[in-house]
N, C-alpha and C positions, 0 to 999 in steps of 0.2 A: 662567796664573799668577794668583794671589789674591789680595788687597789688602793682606793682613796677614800677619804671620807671628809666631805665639806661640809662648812658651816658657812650657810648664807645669813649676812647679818642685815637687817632690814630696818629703814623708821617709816619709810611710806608709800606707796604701793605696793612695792614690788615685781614691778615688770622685770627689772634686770636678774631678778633671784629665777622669776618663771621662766625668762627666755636662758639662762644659763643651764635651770633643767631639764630644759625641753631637746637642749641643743645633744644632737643623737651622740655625737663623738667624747660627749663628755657623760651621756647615760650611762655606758655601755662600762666606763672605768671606775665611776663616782655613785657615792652613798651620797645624798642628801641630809641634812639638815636646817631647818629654816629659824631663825631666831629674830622674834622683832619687840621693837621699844613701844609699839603702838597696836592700838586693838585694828586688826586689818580679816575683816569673816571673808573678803574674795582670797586672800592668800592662804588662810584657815581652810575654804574649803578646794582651792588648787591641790592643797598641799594633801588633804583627808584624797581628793579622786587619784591621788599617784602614790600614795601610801611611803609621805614622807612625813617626821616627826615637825612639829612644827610646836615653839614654843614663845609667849607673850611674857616677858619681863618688864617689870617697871621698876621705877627710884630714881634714887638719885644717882648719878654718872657710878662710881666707884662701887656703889650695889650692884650694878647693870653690870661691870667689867668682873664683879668677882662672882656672879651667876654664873655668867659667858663661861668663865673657866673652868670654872664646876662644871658644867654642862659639857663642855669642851674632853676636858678629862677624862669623866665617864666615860663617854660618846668614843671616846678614842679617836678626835676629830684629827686629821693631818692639813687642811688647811684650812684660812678662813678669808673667806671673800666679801668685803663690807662692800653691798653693793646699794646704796644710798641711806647709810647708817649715819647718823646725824650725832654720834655721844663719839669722844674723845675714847682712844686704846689705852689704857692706865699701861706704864711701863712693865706689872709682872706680869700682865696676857702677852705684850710684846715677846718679852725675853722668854717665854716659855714657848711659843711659834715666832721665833725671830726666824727673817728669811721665808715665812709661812704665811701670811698675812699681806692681802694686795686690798686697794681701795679701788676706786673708779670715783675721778675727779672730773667735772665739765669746762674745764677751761686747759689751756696749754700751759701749765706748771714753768715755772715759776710764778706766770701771771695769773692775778686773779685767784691765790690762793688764800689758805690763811684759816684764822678761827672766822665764823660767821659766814663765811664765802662758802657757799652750796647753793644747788637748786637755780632757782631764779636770781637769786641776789648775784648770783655768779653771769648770768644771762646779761642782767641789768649792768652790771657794772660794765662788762662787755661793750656793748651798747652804748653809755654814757662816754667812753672812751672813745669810741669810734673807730675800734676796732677792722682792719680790712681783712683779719683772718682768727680765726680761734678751732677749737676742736676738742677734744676729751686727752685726757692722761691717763695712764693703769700704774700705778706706782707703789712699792713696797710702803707698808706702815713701819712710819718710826717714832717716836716722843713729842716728834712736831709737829702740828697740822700742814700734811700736802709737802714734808721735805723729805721722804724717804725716795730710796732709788727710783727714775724714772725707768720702768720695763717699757713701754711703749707710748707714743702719740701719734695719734691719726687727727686731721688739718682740712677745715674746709673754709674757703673765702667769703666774706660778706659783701653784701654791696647796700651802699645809701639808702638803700630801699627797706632794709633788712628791718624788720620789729623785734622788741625781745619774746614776744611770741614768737618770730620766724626764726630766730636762732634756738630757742627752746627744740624746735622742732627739728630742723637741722642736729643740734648736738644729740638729738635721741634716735635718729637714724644712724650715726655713726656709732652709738653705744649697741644699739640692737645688732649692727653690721660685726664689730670688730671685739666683744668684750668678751663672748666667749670662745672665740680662738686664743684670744691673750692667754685665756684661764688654764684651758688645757694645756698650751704650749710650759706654762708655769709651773703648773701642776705634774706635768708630767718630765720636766728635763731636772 
């Protein structure tokens, strides 16, 4: 049995879910579980070749949060990593892993957060701002969108040249680079 048991929460692809289970230091201590809001058959069959449970919920937001914790519970999950989970944490999954629950956000918190601000739209505003520097946040889930503790930010500079494809790109090398040291560092202090 393994020390930990995550739940990765997912709305669409899931690279961050795969590169966190791949990442050997976090194999070695952590159960997996993969839960997403969206039909996804590459993380379906990622998940079937490493024989990790992997489950597709839908509904509406507050169906989604009272799944997660049923599922959570069962599961005897100890933390949960929303790693490009798109639905709002209803306050009683909080309060039941408070302290337990980390997001991964694409921009340097406070800016650029918010309800709406993920993905691109976070890239884009970036961008329309004119931004000389941006980077990723890892920060506890709280009641707010993107205002829970910051644990970490990692910072890379733009230049005039920069597209929100080219920051796209940029912020996904710093998420692959630094997202699952954060996780374990979390997970395990």
């Amino acid at each position: 049995m393994k020390d930990h048991k995550i739940a990765l929460l997912i709305s669409g692809t899931g690279t961050n879910a795969m590169r966190i289970i791949q990442y050997q230091a976090l194999a070695s201590i952590c159960e997996f579980l993969v839960i997403s809001t969206k039909e996804n058959t590459a993380m379906q069959g990622f998940c079937s070749a490493n024989y990790i449970e992997y489950r597709e919920i839908y509904g509406k937001s507050d169906e989604i949060n009272n799944e997660i914790q049923e599922i959570c519970k069962s599961r005897e999950v100890s933390h949960i990593v929303l790693a490009g989970f798109l639905k709002q944490i209803n306050p009683s999954l909080i309060s039941m892993f408070k302290g337990r629950i980390i997001n991964l956000h694409p921009s340097l918190l406070p800016k650029f957060g918010g309800k709406g601000m993920f993905g691109r739209h976070v890239h884009q505003a970036v961008f329309d701002a004119k931004q000389i520097e941006t980077g990723i946040t890892i920060h506890e889930v709280s009641e707010e969108y993107d205002k829970g503790t910051i644990i970490a930010q990692f910072k890379i500079s733009l230049s005039p040249d920069d597209t929100v494809d080219k920051i796209e790109e940029k912020i996904k090398v710093l998420e692959q680079k630094y997202f699952p040291d954060v996780v374990i560092k979390f997970i395990t202090e």
